[in-house]
N, C-alpha and C positions, 0 to 999 in steps of 0.2 A: 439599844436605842439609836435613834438616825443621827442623833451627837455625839457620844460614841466611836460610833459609823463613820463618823466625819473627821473625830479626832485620830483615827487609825491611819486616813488614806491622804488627807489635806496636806498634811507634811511633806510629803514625797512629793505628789503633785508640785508643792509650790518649790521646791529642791530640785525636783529637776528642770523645772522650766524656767529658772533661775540660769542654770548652768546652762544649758541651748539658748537661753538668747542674749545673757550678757555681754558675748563677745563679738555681737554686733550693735549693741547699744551702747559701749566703753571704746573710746578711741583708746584705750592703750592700756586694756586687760591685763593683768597681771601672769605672769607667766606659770606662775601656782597655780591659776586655775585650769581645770579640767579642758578642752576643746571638746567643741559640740561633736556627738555622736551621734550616727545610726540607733546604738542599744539606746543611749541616753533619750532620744525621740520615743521610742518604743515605748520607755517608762513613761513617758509625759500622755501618750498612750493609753497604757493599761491605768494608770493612779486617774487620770481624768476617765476612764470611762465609769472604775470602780466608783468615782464621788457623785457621777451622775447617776446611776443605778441605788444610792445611797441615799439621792434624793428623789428621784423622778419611780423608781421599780415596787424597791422594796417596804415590805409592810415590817411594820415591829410589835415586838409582846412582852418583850423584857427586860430588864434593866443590868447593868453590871458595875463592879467600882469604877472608880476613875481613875485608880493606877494603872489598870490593866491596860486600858484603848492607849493611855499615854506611854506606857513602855512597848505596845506594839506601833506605834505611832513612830516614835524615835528609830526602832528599827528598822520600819521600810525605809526613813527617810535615809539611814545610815548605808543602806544596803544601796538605796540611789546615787550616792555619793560616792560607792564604792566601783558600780560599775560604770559612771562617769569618768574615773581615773584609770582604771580599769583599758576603758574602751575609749580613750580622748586621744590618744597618738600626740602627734609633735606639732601638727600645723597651727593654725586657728581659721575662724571663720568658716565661710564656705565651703571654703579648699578642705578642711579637716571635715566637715559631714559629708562632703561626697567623695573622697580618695578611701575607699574602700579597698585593698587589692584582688580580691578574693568574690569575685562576680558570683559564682554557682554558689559558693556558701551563705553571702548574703541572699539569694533567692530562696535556699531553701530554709534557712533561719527565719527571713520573712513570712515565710508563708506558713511554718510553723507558728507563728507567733499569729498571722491572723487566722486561722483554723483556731488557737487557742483562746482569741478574743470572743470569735462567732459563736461557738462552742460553747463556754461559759455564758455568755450572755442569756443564750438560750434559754439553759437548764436554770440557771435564775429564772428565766421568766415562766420557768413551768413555775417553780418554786414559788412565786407571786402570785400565780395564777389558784394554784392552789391554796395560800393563805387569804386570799381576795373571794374565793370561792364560799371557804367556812365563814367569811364576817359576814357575808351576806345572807347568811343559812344562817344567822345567829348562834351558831354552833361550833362558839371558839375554842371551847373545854375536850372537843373529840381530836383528837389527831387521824389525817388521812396520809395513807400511804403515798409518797411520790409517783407517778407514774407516767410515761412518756419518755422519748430520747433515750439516753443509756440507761436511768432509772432502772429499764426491764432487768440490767446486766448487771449496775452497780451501785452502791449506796451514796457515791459521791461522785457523779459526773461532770460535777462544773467544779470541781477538785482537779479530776485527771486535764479536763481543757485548761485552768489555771497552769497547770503543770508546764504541761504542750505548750503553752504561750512563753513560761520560763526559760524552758530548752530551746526554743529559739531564740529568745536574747541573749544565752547563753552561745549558741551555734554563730550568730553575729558577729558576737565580740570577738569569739575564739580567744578567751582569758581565760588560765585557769580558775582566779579568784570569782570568774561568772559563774565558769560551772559548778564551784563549791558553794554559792550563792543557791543554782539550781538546786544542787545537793540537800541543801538545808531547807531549801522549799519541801523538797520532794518527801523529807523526814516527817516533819511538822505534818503535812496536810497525809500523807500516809498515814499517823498517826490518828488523828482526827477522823479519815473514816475510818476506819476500825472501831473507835468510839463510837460514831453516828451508826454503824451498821449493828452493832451489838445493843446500841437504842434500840434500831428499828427491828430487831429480832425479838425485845422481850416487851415491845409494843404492839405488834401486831401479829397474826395467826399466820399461817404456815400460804394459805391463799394467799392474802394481803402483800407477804412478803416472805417470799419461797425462802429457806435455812441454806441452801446454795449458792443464792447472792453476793458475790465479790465485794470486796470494799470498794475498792479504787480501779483496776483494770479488769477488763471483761475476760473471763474464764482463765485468770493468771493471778490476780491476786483482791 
């Protein structure tokens, strides 16, 4: 459900943008906290696009407990936190979000990161396009096969650009604990298609959704 939905990604969002702006709203921040980062932006980033897409994109059809969204909830927010301390260095303020040393790695961490935004958003919005397609056919009970962008390749496309947007906050920070962060992304939503692709395998016919279709990466996995 879009509550849910909300309860998953609201945490983070408000955790990280907590941590980026406190320590120019406190004359005298406590030395505990985090300094604003580059990653730490990036999250404010990806949890705010994720909560607008949560409201403004996507359709819903199903309901789930309310432990689940709350213990995935705590955990992004945890994992926000993590790559805050992670990736906050020794300054504060300004000086700490733009002393970056590492010019080429922040460009191509960035740009991984917004390839992995653009990307996902997309394949959401086939995603919508297609459940917006069936409400209006009245014809909510048929499931259609996904199709467009990597779809053709793989069963979860806006899984791998999720990914891509990881490893570049991960490439940013240049922390170990980000890239085990990535890591654990990469497990989970790996995971996940596998599942979604073995759906769509004893859901639709052999047209529909060829039996050579990759989970996650096109013609590798």
């Amino acid at each position: 459900s879009r509550f849910a939905m909300m309860v998953i990604y609201t945490p983070a969002l408000l955790v990280s943008t907590l941590i980026l702006i406190l320590p120019f709203v406190i004359t005298d921040p406590s030395p505990n906290l985090p300094s604003p980062s580059l990653p730490t932006a990036l999250c404010v980033i990806h949890f705010a696009k994720r909560c607008l897409e949560v409201l403004f994109l996507h359709s819903y059809s199903g309901r789930t407990d309310r432990s689940t969204p709350s213990i995935i909830g705590v955990y992004y927010a945890l994992v926000t936190v993590l790559i805050a301390y992670a990736s906050g260095g020794n300054g504060d303020g300004i000086s700490a979000l733009l002393s970056e040393p590492n010019n080429q790695r922040i460009t191509i961490g960035t740009t991984l990161f917004c390839v992995g935004l653009i990307g996902n958003w997309y394949h959401h919005y086939l995603l919508a396009k297609l459940r917006n397609t069936k409400q209006k056919t009245d014809n909510e009970s048929k499931y259609v096969a996904p199709n467009g962008g990597l779809f053709e390749y793989v069963a979860t496309p806006h899984y791998l650009f999720e990914l891509i947007g990881w490893l570049g906050v991960a490439i940013v920070s240049n922390h170990l604990n980000v890239y085990l962060v990535f890591a654990s992304m990469a497990s989970y939503l790996g995971g996940r298609s596998v599942a979604q692709n073995e759906f769509n395998r004893g859901r639709f016919g052999e047209r529909e959704w060829p039996r050579d279709r990759r989970n996650l990466i096109p013609f590798v996995f």
